[in-house]
C-alpha positions, -999 to +999 in steps of 0.1 A: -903-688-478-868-686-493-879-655-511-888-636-476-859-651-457-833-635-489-856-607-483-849-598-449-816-613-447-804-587-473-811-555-458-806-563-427-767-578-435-762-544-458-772-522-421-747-545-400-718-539-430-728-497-425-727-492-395-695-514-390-680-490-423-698-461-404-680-470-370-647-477-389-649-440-406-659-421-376-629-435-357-601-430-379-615-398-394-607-375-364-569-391-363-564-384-400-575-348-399-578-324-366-612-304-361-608-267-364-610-263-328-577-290-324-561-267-349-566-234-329-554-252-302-526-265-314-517-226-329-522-211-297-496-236-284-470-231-309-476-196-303-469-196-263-445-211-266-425-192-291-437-160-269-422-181-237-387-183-258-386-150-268-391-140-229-360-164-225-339-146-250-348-109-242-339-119-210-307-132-209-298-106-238-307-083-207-282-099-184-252-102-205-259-064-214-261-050-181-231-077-172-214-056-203-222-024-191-214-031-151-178-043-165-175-005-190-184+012-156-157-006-139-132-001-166-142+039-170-132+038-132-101+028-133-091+045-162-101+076-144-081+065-110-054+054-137-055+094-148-056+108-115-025+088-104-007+100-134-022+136-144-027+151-109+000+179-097+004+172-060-007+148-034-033+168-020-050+174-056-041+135-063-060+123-033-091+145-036-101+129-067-097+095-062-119+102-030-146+115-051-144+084-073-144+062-051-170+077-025-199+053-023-228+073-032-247+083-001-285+084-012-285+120-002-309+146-025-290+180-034-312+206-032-300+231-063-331+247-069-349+267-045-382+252-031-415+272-040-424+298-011-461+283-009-476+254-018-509+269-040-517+257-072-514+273-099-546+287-113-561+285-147-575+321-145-560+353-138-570+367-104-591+401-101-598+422-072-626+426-054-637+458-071-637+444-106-662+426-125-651+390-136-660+373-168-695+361-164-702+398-153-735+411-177-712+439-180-674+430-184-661+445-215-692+467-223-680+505-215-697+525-187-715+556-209-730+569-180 
């Protein structure tokens, strides 16, 4: 009886110890190394979110550019007022261009081209009268030897 009892107790101890060592592994396993589809994940976050920083910076390089280039416009205008002050020959001359540089720009088109007389499309063909046979004539180019 002692035999069957160290019979069955044997086995069924050495399941109990591998599926507590089985448990054990399958637990700390995913902790100690990430599945591939953690990994991608994890890329694709690092990614987006070197992507969002770069946005940041373009940005802001953006601003402080067009902050740069709004402050050479300013500075272009008064060198040219500056100029006028100094390099015009009379009053009238004088005032006449600081008016045009500092006339607010009205939004109005100048016209300096003259607008088409008609409104056709051009045509990918060249026209032919009436009397003249077109390309897909049986007889264009063949000569009359009548």
């Amino acid at each position: 009886m002692e035999q069957t009892l160290t019979a069955w107790l044997l086995p069924a101890l050495t399941l109990v110890a591998g599926i507590a060592i089985g448990f054990l592994i399958a637990r700390l396993a995913p902790n100690a190394a990430p599945s591939r589809t953690q990994r991608q994940l994890d890329d694709m976050q690092e990614r987006f979110e070197a992507y969002q920083s770069e946005v940041v910076t373009h940005f802001n390089t953006t601003a402080n550019l067009v902050k740069k280039l709004t402050q050479s416009y300013h500075d272009v205008q008064e060198h040219l007022s500056h100029g006028a002050d100094r390099l015009a020959l009379d009053e009238v001359t004088r005032q006449r261009l600081l008016a045009t540089l500092h006339a607010e720009p009205t939004g109005e088109k100048r016209d300096r081209l003259t607008p088409p007389r008609d409104n056709e499309m051009p045509k990918d063909y060249a026209p032919k009268g009436d009397d003249v046979p077109g390309m897909l004539d049986e007889g264009y180019g063949l000569k009359n030897r009548y």
